[in-house]
Each structure stands twice: as structure tokens, then as C-alpha cells.
PQR file of N, CA, C, O and H, with PARSE charges and radii, in Angstrom:
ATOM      1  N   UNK A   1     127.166 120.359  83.426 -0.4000 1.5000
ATOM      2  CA  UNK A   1     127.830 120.956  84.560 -0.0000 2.0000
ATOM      3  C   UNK A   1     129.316 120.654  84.489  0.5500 1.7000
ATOM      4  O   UNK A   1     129.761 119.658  85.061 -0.5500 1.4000
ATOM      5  N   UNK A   2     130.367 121.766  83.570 -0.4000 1.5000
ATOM      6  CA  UNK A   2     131.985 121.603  83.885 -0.0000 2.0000
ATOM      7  C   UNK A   2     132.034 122.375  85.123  0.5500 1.7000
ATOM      8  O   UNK A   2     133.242 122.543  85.293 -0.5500 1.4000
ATOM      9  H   UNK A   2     130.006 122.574  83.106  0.4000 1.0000
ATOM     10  N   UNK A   3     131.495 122.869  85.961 -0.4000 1.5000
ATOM     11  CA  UNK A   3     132.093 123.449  86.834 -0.0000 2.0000
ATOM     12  C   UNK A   3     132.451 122.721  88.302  0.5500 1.7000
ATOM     13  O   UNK A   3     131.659 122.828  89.238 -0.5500 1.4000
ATOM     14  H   UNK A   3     130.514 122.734  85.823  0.4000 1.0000
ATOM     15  N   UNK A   4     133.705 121.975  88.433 -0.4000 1.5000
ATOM     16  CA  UNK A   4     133.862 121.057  89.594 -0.0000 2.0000
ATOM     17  C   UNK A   4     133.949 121.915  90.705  0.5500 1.7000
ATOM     18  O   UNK A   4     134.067 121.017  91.538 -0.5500 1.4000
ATOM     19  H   UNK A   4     134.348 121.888  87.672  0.4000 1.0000
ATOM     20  N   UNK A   5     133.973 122.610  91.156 -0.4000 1.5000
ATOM     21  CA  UNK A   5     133.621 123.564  92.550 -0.0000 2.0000
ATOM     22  C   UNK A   5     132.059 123.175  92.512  0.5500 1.7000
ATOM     23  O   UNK A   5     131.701 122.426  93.421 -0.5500 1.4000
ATOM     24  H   UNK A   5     133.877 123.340  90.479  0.4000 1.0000
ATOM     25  N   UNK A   6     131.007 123.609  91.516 -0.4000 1.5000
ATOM     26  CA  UNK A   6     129.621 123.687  92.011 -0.0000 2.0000
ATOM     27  C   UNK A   6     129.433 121.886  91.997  0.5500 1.7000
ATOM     28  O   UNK A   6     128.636 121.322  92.747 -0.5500 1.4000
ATOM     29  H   UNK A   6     131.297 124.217  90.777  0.4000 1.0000
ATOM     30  N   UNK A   7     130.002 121.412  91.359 -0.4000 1.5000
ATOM     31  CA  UNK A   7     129.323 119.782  91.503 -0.0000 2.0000
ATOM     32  C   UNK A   7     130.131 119.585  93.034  0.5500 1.7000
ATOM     33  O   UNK A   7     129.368 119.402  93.982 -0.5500 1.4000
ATOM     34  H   UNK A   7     130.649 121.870  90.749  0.4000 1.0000
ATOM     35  N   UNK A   8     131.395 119.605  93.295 -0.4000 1.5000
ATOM     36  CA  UNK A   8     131.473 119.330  94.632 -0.0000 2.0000
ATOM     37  C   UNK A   8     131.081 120.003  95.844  0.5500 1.7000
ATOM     38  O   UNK A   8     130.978 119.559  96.988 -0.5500 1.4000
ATOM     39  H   UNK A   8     132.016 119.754  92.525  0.4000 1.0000
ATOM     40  N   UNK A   9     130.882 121.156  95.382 -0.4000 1.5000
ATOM     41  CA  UNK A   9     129.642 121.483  96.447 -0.0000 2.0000
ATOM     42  C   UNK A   9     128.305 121.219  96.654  0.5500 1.7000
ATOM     43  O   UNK A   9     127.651 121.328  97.690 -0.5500 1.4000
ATOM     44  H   UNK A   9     130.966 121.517  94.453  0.4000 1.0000
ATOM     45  N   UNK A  10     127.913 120.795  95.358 -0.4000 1.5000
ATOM     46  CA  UNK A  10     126.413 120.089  95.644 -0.0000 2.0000
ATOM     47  C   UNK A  10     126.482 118.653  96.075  0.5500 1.7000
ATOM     48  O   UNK A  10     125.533 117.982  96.478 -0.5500 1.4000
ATOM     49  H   UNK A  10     128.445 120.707  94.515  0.4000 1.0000
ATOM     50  N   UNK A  11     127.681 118.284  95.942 -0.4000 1.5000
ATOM     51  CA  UNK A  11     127.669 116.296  96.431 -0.0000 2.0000
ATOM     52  C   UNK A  11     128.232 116.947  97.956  0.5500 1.7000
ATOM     53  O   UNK A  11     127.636 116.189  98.721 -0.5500 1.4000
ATOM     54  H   UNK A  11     128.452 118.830  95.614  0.4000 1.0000
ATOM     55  N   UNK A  12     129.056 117.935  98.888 -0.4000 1.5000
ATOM     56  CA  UNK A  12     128.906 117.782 100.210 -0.0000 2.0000
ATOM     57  C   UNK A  12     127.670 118.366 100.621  0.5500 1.7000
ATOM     58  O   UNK A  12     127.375 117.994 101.757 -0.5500 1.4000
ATOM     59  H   UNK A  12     129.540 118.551  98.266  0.4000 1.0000
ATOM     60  N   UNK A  13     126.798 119.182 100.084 -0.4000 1.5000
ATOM     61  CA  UNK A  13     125.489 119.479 100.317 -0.0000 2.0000
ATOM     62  C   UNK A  13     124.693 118.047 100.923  0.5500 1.7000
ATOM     63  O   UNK A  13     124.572 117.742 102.110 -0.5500 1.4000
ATOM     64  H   UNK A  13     127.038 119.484  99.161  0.4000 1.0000
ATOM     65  N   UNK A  14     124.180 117.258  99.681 -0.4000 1.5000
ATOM     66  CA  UNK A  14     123.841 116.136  99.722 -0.0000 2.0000
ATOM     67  C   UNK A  14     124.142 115.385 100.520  0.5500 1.7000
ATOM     68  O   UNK A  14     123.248 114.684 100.993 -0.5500 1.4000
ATOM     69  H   UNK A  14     124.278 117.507  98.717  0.4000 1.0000
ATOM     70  N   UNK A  15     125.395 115.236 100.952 -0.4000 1.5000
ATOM     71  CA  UNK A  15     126.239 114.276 102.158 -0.0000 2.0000
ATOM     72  C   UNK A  15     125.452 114.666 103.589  0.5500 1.7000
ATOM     73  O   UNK A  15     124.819 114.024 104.427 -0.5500 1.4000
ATOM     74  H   UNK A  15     126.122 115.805 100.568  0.4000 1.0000
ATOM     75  N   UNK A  16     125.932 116.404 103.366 -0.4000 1.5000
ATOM     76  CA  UNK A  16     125.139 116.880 104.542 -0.0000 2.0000
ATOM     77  C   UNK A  16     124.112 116.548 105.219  0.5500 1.7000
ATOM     78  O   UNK A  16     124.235 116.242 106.405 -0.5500 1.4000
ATOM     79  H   UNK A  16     126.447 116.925 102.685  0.4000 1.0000
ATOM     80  N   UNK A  17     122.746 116.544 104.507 -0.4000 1.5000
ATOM     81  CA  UNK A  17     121.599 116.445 104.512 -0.0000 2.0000
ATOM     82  C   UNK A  17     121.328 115.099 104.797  0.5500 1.7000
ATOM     83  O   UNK A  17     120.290 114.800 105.389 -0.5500 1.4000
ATOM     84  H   UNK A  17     122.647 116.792 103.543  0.4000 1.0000
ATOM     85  N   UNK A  18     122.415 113.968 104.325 -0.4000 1.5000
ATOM     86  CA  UNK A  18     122.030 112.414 103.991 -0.0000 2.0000
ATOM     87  C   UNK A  18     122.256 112.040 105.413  0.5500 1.7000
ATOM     88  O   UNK A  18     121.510 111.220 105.947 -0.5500 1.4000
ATOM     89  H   UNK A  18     123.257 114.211 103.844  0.4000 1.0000
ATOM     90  N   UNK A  19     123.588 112.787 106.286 -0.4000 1.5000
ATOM     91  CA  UNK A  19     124.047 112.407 107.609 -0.0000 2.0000
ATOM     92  C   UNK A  19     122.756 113.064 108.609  0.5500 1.7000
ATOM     93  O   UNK A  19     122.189 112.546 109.572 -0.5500 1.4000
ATOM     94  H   UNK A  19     124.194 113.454 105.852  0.4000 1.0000
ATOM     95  N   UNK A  20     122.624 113.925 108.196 -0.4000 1.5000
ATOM     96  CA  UNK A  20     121.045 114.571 109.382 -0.0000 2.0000
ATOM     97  C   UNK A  20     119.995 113.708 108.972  0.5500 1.7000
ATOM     98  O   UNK A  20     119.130 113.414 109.797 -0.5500 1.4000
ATOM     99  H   UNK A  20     123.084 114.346 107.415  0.4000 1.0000
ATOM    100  N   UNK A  21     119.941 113.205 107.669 -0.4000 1.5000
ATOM    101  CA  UNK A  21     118.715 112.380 107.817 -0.0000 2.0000
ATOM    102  C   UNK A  21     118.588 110.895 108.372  0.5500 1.7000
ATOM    103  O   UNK A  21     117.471 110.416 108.569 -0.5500 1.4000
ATOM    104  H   UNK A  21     120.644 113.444 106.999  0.4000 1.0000
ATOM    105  N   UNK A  22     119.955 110.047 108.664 -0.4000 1.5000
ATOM    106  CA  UNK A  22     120.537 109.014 108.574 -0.0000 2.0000
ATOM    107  C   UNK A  22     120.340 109.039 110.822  0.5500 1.7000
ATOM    108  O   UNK A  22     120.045 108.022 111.450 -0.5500 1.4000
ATOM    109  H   UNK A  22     120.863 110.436 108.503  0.4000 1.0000
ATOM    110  N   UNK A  23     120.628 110.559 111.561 -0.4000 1.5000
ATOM    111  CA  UNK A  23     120.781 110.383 112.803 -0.0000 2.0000
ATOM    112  C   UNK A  23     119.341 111.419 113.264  0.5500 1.7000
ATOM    113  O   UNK A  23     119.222 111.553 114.482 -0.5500 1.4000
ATOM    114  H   UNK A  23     120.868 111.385 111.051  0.4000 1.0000
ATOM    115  N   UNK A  24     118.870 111.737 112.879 -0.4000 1.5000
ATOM    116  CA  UNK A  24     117.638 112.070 113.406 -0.0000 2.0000
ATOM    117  C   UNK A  24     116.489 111.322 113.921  0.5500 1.7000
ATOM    118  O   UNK A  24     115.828 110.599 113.176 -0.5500 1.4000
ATOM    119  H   UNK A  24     118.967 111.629 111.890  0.4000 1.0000
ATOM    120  N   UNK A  25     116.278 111.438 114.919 -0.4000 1.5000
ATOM    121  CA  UNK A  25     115.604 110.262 116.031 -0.0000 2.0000
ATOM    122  C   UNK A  25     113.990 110.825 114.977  0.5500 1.7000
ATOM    123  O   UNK A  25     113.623 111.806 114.330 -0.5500 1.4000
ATOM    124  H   UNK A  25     116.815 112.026 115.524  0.4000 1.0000
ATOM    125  N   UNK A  26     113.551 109.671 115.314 -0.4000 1.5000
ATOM    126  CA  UNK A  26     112.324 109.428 114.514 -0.0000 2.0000
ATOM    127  C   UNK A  26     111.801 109.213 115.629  0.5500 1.7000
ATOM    128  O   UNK A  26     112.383 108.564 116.499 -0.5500 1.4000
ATOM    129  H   UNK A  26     113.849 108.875 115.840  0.4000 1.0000
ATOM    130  N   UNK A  27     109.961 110.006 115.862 -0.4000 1.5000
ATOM    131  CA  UNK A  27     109.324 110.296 117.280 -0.0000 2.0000
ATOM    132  C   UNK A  27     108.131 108.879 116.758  0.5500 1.7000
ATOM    133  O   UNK A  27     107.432 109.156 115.783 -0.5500 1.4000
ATOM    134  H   UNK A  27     109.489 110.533 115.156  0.4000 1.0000
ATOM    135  N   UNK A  28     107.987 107.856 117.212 -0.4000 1.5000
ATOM    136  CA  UNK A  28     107.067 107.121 117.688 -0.0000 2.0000
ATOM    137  C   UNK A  28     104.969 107.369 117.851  0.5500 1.7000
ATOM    138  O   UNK A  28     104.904 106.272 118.406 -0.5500 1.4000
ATOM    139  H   UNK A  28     108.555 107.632 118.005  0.4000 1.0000
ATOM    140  N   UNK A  29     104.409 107.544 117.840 -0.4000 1.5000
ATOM    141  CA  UNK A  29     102.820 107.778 118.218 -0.0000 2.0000
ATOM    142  C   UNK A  29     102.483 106.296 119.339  0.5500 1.7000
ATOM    143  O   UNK A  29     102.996 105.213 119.058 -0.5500 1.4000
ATOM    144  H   UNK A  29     104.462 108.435 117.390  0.4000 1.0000
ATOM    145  N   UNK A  30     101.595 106.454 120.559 -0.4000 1.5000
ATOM    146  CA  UNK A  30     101.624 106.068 120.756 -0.0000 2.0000
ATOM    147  C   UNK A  30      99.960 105.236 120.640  0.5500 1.7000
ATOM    148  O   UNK A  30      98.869 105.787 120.491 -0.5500 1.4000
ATOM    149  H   UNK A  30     101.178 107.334 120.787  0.4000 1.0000
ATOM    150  N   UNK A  31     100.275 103.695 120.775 -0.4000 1.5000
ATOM    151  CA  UNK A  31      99.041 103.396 120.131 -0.0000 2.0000
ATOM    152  C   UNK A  31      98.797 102.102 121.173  0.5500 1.7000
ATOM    153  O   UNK A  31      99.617 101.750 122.021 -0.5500 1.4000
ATOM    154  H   UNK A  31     101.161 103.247 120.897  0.4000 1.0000
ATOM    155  N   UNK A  32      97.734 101.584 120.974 -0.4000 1.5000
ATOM    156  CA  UNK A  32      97.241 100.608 121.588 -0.0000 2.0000
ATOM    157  C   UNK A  32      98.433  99.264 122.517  0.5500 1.7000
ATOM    158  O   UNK A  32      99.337  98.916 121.757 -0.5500 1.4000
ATOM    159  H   UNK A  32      97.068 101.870 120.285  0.4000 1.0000
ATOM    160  N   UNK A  33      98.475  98.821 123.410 -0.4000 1.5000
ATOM    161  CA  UNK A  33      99.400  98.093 123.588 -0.0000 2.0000
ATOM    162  C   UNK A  33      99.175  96.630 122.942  0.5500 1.7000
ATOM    163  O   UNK A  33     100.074  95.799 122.813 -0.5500 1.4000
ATOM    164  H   UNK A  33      97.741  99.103 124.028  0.4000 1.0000
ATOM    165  N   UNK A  34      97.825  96.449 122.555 -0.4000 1.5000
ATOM    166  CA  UNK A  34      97.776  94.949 121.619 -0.0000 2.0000
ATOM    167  C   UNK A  34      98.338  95.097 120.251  0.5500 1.7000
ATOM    168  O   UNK A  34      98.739  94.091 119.666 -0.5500 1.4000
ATOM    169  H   UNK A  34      97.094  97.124 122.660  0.4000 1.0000
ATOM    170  N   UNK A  35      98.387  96.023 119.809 -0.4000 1.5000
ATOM    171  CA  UNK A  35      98.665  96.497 118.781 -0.0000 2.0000
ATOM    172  C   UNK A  35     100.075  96.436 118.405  0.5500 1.7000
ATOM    173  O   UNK A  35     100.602  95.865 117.450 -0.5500 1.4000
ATOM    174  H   UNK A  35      98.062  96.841 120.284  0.4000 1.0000
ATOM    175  N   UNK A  36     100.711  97.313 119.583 -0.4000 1.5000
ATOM    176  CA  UNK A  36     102.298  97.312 120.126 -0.0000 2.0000
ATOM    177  C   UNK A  36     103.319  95.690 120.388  0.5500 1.7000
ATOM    178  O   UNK A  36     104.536  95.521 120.320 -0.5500 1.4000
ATOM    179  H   UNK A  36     100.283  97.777 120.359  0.4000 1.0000
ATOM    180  N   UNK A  37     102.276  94.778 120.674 -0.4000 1.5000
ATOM    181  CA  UNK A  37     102.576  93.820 121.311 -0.0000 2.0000
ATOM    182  C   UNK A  37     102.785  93.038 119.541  0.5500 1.7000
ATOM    183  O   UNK A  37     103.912  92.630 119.260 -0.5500 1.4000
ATOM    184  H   UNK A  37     101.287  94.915 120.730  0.4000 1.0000
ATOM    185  N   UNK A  38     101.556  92.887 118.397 -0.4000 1.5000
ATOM    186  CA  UNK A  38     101.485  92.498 117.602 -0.0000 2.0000
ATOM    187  C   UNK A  38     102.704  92.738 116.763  0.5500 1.7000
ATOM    188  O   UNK A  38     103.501  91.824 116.554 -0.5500 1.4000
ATOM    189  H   UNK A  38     100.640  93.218 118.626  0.4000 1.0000
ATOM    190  N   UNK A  39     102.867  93.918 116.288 -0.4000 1.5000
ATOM    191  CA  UNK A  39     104.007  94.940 116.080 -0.0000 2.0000
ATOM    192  C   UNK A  39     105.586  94.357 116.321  0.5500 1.7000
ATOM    193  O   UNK A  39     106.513  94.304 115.512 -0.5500 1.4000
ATOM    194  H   UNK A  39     102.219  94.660 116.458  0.4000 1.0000
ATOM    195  N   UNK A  40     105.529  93.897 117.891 -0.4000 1.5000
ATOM    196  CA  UNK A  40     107.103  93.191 118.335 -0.0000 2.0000
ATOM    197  C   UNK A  40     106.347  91.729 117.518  0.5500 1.7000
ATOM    198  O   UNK A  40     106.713  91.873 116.352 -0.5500 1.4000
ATOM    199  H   UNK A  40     104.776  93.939 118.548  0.4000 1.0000
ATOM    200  N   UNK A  41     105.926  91.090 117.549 -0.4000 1.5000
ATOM    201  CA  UNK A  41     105.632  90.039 117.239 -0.0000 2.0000
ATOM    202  C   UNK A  41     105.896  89.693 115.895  0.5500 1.7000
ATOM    203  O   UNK A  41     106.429  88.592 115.755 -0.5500 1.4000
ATOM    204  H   UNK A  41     105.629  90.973 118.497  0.4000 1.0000
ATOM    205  N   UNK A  42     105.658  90.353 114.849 -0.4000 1.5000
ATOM    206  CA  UNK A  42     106.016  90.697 113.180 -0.0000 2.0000
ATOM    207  C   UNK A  42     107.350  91.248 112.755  0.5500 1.7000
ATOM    208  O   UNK A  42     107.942  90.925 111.726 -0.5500 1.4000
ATOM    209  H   UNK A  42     105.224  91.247 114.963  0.4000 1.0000
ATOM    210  N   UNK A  43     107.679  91.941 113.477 -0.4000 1.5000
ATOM    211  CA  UNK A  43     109.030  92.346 113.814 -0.0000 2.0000
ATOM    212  C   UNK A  43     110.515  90.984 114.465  0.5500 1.7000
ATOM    213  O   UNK A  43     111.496  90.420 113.981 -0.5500 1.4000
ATOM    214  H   UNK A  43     107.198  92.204 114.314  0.4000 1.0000
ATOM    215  N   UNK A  44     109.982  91.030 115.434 -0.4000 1.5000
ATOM    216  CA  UNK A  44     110.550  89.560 115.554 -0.0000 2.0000
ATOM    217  C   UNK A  44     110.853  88.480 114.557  0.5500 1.7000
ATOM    218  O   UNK A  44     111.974  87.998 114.391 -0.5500 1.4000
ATOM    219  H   UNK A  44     109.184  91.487 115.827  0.4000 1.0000
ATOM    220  N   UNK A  45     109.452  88.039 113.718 -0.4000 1.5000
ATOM    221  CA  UNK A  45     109.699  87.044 112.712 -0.0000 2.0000
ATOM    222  C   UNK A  45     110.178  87.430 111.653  0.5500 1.7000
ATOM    223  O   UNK A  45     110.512  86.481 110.943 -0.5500 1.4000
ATOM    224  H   UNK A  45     108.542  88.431 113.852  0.4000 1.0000
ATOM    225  N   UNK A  46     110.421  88.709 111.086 -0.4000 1.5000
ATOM    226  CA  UNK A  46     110.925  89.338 110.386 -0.0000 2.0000
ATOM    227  C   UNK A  46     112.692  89.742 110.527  0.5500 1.7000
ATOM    228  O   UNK A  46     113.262  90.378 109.640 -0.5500 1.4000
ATOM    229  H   UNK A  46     110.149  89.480 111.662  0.4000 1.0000
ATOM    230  N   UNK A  47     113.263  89.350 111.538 -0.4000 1.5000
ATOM    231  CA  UNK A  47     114.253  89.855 112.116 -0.0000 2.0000
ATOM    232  C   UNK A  47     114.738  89.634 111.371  0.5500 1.7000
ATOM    233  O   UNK A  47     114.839  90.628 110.652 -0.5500 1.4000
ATOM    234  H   UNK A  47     112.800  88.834 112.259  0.4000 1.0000
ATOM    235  N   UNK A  48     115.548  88.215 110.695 -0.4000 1.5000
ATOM    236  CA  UNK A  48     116.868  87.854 110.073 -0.0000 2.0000
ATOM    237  C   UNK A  48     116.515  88.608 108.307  0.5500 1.7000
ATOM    238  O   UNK A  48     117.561  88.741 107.671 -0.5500 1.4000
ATOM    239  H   UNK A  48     115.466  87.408 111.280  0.4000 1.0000
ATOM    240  N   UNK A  49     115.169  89.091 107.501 -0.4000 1.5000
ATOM    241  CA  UNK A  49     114.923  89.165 106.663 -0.0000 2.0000
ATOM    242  C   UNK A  49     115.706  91.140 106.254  0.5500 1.7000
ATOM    243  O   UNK A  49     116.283  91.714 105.331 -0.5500 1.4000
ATOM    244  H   UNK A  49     114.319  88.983 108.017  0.4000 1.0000
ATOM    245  N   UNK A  50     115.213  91.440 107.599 -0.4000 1.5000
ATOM    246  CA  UNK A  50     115.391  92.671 107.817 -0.0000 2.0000
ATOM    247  C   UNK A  50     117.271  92.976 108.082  0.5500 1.7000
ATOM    248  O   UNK A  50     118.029  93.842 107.645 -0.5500 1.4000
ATOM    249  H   UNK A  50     114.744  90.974 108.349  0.4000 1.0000
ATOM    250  N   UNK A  51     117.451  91.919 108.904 -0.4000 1.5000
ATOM    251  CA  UNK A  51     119.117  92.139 108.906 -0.0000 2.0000
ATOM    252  C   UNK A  51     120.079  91.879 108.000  0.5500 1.7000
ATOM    253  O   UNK A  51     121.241  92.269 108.117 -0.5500 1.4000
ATOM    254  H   UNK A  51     116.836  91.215 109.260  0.4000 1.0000
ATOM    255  N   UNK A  52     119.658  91.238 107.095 -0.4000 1.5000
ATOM    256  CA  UNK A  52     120.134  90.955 105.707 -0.0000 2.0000
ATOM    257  C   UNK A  52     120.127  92.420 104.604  0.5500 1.7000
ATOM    258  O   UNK A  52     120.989  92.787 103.805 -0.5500 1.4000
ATOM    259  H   UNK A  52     118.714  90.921 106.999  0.4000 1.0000
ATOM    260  N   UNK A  53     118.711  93.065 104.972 -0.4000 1.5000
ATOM    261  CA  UNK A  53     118.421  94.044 104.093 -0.0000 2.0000
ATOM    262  C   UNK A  53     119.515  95.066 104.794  0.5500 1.7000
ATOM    263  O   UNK A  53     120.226  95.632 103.964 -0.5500 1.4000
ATOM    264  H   UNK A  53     118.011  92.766 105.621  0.4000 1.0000
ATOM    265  N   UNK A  54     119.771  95.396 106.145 -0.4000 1.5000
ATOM    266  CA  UNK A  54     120.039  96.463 107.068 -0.0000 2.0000
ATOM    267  C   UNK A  54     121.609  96.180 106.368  0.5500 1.7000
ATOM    268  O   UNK A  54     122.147  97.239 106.044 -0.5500 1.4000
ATOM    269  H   UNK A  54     119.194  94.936 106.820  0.4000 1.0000
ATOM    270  N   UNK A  55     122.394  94.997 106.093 -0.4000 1.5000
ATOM    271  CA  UNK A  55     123.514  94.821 106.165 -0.0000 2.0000
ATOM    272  C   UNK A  55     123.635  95.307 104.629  0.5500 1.7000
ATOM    273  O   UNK A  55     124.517  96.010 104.136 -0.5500 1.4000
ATOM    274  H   UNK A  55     121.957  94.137 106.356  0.4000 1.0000
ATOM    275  N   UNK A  56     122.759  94.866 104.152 -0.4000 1.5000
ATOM    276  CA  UNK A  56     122.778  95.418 102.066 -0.0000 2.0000
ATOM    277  C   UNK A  56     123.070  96.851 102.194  0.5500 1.7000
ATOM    278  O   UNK A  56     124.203  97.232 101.900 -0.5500 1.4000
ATOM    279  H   UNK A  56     122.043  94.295 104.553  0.4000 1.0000
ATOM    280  N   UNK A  57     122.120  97.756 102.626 -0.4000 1.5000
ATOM    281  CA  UNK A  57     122.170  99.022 103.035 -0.0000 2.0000
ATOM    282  C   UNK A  57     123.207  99.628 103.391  0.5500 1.7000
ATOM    283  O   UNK A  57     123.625 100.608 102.773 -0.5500 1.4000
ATOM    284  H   UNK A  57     121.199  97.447 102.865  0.4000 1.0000
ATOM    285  N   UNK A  58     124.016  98.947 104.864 -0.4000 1.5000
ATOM    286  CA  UNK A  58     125.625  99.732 105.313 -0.0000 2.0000
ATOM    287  C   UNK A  58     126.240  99.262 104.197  0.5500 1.7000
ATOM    288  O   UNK A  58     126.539 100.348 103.701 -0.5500 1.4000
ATOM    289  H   UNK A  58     123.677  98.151 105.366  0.4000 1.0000
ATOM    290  N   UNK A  59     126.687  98.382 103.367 -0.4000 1.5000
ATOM    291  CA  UNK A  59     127.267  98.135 102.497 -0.0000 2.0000
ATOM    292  C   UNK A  59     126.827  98.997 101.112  0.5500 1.7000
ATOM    293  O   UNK A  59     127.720  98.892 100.271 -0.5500 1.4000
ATOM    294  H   UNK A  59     126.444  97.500 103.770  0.4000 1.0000
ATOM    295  N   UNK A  60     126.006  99.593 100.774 -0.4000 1.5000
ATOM    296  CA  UNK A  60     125.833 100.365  99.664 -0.0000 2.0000
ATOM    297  C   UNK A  60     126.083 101.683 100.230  0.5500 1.7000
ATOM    298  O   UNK A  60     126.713 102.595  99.694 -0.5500 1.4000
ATOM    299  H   UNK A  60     125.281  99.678 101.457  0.4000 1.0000
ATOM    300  N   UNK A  61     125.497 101.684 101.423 -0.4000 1.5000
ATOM    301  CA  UNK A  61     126.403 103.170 101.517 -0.0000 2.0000
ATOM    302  C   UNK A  61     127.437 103.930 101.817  0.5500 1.7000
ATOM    303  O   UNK A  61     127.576 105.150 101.726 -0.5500 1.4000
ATOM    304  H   UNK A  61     124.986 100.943 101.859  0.4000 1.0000
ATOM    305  N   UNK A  62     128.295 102.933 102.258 -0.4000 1.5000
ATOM    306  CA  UNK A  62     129.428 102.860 103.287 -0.0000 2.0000
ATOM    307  C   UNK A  62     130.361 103.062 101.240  0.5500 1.7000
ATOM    308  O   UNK A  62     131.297 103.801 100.936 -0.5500 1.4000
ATOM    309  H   UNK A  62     128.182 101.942 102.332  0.4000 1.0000
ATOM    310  N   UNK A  63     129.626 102.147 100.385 -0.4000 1.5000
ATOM    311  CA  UNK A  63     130.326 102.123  98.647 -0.0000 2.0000
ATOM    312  C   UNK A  63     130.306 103.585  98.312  0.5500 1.7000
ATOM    313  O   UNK A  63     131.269 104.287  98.001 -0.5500 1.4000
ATOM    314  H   UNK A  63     128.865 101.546 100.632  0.4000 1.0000
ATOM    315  N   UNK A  64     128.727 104.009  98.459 -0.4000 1.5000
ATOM    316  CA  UNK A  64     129.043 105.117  98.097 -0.0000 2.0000
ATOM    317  C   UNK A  64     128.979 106.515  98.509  0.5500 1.7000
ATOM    318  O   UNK A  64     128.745 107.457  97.752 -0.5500 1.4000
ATOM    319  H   UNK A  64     127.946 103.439  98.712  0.4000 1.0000
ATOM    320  N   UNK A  65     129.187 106.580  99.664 -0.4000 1.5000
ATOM    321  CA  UNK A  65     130.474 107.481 100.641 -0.0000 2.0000
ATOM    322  C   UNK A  65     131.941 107.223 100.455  0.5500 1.7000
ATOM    323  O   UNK A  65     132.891 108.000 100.547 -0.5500 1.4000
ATOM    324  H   UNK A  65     129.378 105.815 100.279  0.4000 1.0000
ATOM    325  N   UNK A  66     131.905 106.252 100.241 -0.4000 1.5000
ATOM    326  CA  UNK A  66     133.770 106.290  99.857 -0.0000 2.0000
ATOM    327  C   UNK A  66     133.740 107.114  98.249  0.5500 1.7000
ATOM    328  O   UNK A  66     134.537 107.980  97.886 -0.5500 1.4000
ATOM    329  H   UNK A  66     131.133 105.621 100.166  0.4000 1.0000
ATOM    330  N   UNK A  67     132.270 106.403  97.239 -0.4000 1.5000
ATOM    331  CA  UNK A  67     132.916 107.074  95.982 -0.0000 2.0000
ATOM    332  C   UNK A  67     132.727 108.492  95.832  0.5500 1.7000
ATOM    333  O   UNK A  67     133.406 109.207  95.095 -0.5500 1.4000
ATOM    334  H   UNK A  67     131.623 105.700  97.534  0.4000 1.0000
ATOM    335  N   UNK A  68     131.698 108.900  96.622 -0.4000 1.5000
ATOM    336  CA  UNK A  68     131.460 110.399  96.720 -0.0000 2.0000
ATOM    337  C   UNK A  68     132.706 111.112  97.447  0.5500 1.7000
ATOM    338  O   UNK A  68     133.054 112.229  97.065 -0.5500 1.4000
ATOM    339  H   UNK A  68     131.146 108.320  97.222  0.4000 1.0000
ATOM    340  N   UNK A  69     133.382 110.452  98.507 -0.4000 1.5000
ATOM    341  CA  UNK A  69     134.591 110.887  98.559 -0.0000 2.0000
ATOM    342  C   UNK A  69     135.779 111.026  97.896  0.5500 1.7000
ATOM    343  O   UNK A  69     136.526 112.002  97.965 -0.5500 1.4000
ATOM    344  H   UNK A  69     133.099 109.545  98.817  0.4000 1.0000
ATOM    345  N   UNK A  70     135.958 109.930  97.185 -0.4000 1.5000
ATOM    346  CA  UNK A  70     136.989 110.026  95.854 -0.0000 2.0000
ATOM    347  C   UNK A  70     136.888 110.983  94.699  0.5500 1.7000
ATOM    348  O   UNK A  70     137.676 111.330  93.820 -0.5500 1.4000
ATOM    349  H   UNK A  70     135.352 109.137  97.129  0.4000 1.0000
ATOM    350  N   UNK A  71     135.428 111.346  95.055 -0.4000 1.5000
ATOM    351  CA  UNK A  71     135.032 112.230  93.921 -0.0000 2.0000
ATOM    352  C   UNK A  71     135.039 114.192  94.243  0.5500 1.7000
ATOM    353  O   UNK A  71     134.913 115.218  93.573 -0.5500 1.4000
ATOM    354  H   UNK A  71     134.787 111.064  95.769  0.4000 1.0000
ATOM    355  N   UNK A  72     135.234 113.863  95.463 -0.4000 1.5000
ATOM    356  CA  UNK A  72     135.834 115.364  96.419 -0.0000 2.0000
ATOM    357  C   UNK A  72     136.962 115.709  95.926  0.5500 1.7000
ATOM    358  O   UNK A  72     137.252 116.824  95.493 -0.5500 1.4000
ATOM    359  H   UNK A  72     135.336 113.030  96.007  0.4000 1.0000
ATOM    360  N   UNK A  73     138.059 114.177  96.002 -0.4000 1.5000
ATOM    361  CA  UNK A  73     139.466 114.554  96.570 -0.0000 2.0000
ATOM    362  C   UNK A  73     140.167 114.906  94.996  0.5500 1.7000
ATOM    363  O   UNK A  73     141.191 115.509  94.673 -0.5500 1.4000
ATOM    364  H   UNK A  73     137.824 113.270  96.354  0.4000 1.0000
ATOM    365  N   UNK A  74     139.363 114.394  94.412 -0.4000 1.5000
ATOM    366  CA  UNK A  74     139.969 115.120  92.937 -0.0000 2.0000
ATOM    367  C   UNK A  74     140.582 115.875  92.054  0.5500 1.7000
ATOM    368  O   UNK A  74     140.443 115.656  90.851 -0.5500 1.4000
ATOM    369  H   UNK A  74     138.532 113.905  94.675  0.4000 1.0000
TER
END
């Protein structure tokens, strides 16, 4: 692929799609409340394991949104 129009239109495509998938509310089922209760409970002890991962995450993507942007402005 030499053609930099179609590659940068397929990387804001991609962007596109990555931001609708990134803010789209995710719908819940609703299920037992012992269940629900267990659920916060695993979640809870899991917290700091998960915020470590959550912080890896904004940091890889926050990298590469900037490089996909550098790679626009070209």
C-alpha cells in the first residue's frame, strides 16, 4: 500500500470505530442479587490488580493515538 490518502483514511476509519467502541455504554443482564453481591465482592479484591491494568491500557493508548496521529499529519 504506496497510496498515503487510502492508508490515512483507513487509520481515521479505525480511530473512528475505536472511539464508538471505547464510549458505548455496555447494557448489564440482570441476575440474581447473591450473585450480584458476590460479583462486588471479587471485584473489590481485585481492585488495585485491575487499576494497574486500567492505567497500562490509558497509557498504550493515549501512545498510540498520538502515533496514529503523527502518522496523519505527515
Amino acid at each position: 500500500m504506496d497510496n498515503p490518502i487510502l492508508q490515512k483514511t483507513i487509520i481515521i476509519f479505525i480511530l473512528i470505530l475505536w472511539v464508538i467502541d471505547e464510549f458505548r455504554v455496555r447494557k448489564r443482564k440482570c441476575s440474581d442479587p447473591a450473585i450480584e453481591a458476590a460479583d462486588a465482592r471479587e471485584r473489590h479484591e481485585w481492585r488495585y490488580l485491575r487499576w494497574g491494568f486500567r492505567t497500562i491500557q490509558v497509557a498504550a493508548t493515549v501512545y498510540i493515538f498520538v502515533q496514529l496521529i503523527q502518522v496523519l499529519l505527515r
